[in-house]
Residue, then its C-alpha position, 0 to 999 in steps of 0.5 A: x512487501x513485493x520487495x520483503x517477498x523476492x529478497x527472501x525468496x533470493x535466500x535472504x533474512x529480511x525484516x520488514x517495517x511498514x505502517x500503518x496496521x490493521x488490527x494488531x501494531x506488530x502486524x508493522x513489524x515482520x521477521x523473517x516473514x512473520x510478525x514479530x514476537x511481542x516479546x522482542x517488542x516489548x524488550x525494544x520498547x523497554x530500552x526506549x523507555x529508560x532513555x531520558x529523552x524517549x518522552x520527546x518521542x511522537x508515536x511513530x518515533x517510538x514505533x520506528x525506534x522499536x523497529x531498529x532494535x527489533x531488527x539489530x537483534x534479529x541478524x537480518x540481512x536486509x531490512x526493508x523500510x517504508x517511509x511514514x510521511x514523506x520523505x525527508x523529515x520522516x522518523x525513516x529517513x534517520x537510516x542511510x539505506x543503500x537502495x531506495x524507491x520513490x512510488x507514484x506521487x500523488x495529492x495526500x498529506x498537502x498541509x504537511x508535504x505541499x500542494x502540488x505534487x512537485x513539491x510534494x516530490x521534493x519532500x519525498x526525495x529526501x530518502x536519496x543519497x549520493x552514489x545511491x542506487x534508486x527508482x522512481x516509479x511514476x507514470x508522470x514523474x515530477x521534475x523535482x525527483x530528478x533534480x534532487x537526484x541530480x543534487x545529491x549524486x543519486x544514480x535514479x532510473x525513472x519509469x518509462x526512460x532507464x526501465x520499461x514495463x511492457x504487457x501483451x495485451x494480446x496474452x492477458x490470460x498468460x499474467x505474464x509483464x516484462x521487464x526491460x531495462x538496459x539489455x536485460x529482460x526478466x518476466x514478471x507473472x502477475x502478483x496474486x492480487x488482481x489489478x495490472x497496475x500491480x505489475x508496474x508496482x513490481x517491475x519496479x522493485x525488480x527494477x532496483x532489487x537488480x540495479x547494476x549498483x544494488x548490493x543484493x544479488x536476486x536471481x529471475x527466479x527469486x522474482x518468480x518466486x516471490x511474486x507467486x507467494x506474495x500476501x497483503x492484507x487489506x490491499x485488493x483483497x478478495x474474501x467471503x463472508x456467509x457466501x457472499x463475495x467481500x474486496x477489502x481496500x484500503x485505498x484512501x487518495x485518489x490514485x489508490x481509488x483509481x486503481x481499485x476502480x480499475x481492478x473492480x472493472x476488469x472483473x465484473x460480478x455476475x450480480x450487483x456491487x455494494x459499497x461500505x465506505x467511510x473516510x477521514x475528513x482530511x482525504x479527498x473525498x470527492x475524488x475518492x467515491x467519483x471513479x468508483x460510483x459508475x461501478x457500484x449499485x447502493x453504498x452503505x456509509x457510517x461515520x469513523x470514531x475517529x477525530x479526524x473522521x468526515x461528517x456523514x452529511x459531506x460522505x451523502x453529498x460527496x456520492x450524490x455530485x459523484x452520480x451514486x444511485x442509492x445512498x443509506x446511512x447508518x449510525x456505524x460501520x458494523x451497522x453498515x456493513x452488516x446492512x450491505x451483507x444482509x442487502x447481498x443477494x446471490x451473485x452480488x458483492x461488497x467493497x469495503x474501502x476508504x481507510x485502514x479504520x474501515x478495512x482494519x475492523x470490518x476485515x477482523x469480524x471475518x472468521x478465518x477459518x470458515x471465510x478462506x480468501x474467495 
C-alpha cells in the first residue's frame, strides 16, 4: 500500500492486488486508488468462467486471474502485487515483474513453505528474476535470499548492507527517518500509522521504487507525499466506538504481535487496555498473546466460526502460561467484544486483534459516520 500510495503521488496510475479482505473482496482490488467497481469484476469473472479449464481453479486462482484482466482493462501504469503464500509456486508469481521486494520472513505457513525460515526464504525468493531490481528487507536476513539472488542474477540490495535506515532518537517528535543508500539521502516523515517499525517497512519501498535499475521515476516529494496520505485499514489502526478508544490489528504471526506490541507500548492510555482476541489453530499461539500480555489488563476471547479456528480452551491456556491476569470468555466474537466495550471505562482502551476474521467483523459494526478514526 506504501508502494501504491508514492507511485500515485509520483504521477502514476496504479492497480493494486492484495489480499486477504476484510469485509468486501474488492477491497483486494484498487484502481486508481479506489476499489474497484463491481462491474469491472464481474465481466473478468465472466471471461474465466467461459474457460474450459476455469474449473481447475482454486479460489485464489480465480481472484488473481480477475486481477489481471481487471487491470489489462484499466490502463495502468504500474501494477503493484502481493504475493499470496510464498513466493514461488504462488498463483502471483505467474507475472514477470520488473521490481520486487521480499519483506522480514518469519515462521507462518510451515507445513507448506518450510520449517525454518531459511527454507521459508527460499520458497519467498522465488519472485526474483535475472537482471531484476529488488530488496530484501529483513533485519536478520537469511542466506537462502541472497544465494537465489546470486542464482538467477537478480541485482538485490539487503537491509543494513546496499541501504540504511537511520532515526535520531534525539528528534522522535520531528517523525522524520532517513533513508541512506549509496551517496543519496531522502527523509522519510513517519506513515500515519504509528509504530517506528513503520519506517523500515517504507525506507524500503523507497529503497526499490528509486533503485538505480527501477523503470519508475519517483521523486523525494512523491515519497513525502505519499507517506502522508497513506491509509490501511485493520493494520495498527486507532477507532472510537461509543467514546472509548479501539486499535484494530490484524497481526497473526509472531513478528506481527512483536510489532503491535511495540507500538502499544510507545503509546501508553491513560486508563487500562482490553484485549478482544481469537486465532486460528494453525498460528502460533503462544508466541502471539506472550509479547502483549504484560500489556494488557483483561482479554475477552470467543472462538472463530471458521474450521481452522482454535479451540477456546488452548486460547485460556495459551494467555494463562504467557502471564495474562484476567481471562473471560464468551460464546462469540460479538459477545466478546461487546463485554470488553461495556467493561471500558473512561480513559480505557481495546485491542482487537489475531486475524483478518477477528478484525474484519468486529471493525464493520463500527458506524462510519459517528466513530471517525480517534
Amino acid at each position: 500500500m506504501m508502494a501504491e500510495s508514492i507511485c500515485a503521488a509520483a504521477g502514476y496510475r496504479v492497480g493494486s492486488y492484495t489480499s486477504p479482505h476484510l469485509t468486501d473482496v474488492r477491497e483486494r482490488f484498487r484502481v486508481a486508488g479506489r476499489e474497484v467497481e463491481a462491474s469491472a469484476l464481474i465481466g473478468a469473472f465472466e471471461r474465466i468462467d467461459v474457460h474450459p479449464e476455469s474449473g481447475a481453479l482454486t479460489y485464489f486462482e480465480w481472484l488473481t486471474v480477475a486481477a489481471f484482466l481487471v487491470f489489462e482493462r484499466a490502463a495502468l501504469d504500474v501494477w503493484v502485487l502481493e504475493v499470496g503464500l510464498g513466493g514461488r509456486l504462488d498463483a502471483v508469481n505467474a507475472l514477470d515483474a520488473d521490481l520486487a521486494l521480499i519483506t522480514p520472513i518469519g515462521l507462518d505457513h510451515q507445513a507448506w513453505l518450510g520449517e525454518t525460515r531459511d527454507a521459508i526464504g527460499g520458497e519467498k525468493a522465488g519472485i526474483l528474476r535475472p537482471r531484476q531490481p529488488a530488496v530484501y528487507s529483513d533485519p536478520s536476513p537469511v542466506d537462502s535470499v541472497e544465494q537465489a539472488a546470486r542464482r538467477v542474477g537478480a541485482d538485490l540490495w539487503i537491509l543494513g548492507r546496499d541501504y540504511h535506515l537511520v532515526v535520531d532518537e534525539s528528534v522522535m517528535t520531528a517523525s522524520v527517518g532517513c533513508l541512506e543508500r549509496r551517496g543519496r539521502r531522502t527523509s522519510l516523515p513517519l506513515p500515519r500509522h504509528v509504530g517506528t517499525h513503520q519506517w523500515q517497512n517504507a525506507a524500503s519501498v523507497v529503497a526499490l521504487l528509486q533503485h538505480p535499475g527501477s523503470p519508475l521515476v519517483v521523486p523525494d516529494a512523491a515519497v513525502a507525499t505519499g507517506l502522508a496520505a497513506l491509509q490501511l485499514a485493520g493494520r495498527l489502526e486507532r477507532r472510537c466506538d461509543r467514546g472509548r478508544s479501539v486499535w484494530f490489528d490484524v497481526a497473526h504471526n509472531t513478528e506481527a504481535a512483536d510489532a503491535l506490541a511495540a507500538a502499544l507500548s510507545e503509546r501508553p492510555p491513560t486508563g487500562r487496555r482490553l484485549a478482544v482476541f481469537s486465532a486460528f489453530a494453525d498460528k502460533p499461539i503462544e508466541a502471539l498473546v506472550r509479547p502483549l500480555a504484560a500489556l494488557i489488563d483483561g482479554w475477552w476471547i470467543a472462538p472463530l466460526t471458521e474450521p481452522r479456528a482454535a479451540e477456546v480452551g488452548r486460547i485460556e491456556s495459551a494467555l494463562v502460561s504467557a502471564g495474562a491476569c484476567r481471562v473471560q470468555r464468551e460464546a462469540d466474537l460479538s459477545s466478546a467484544y461487546n463485554a470488553a466495550l461495556i467493561e471500558a471505562g473512561e480513559g480505557d482502551e481495546l485491542v482487537v486483534f489475531g486475524s483478518f476474521h477477528v478484525v474484519g467483523p468486529l471493525r464493520a459494526r463500527l458506524d462510519e459516520n459517528e466513530n471517525a478514526d480517534a
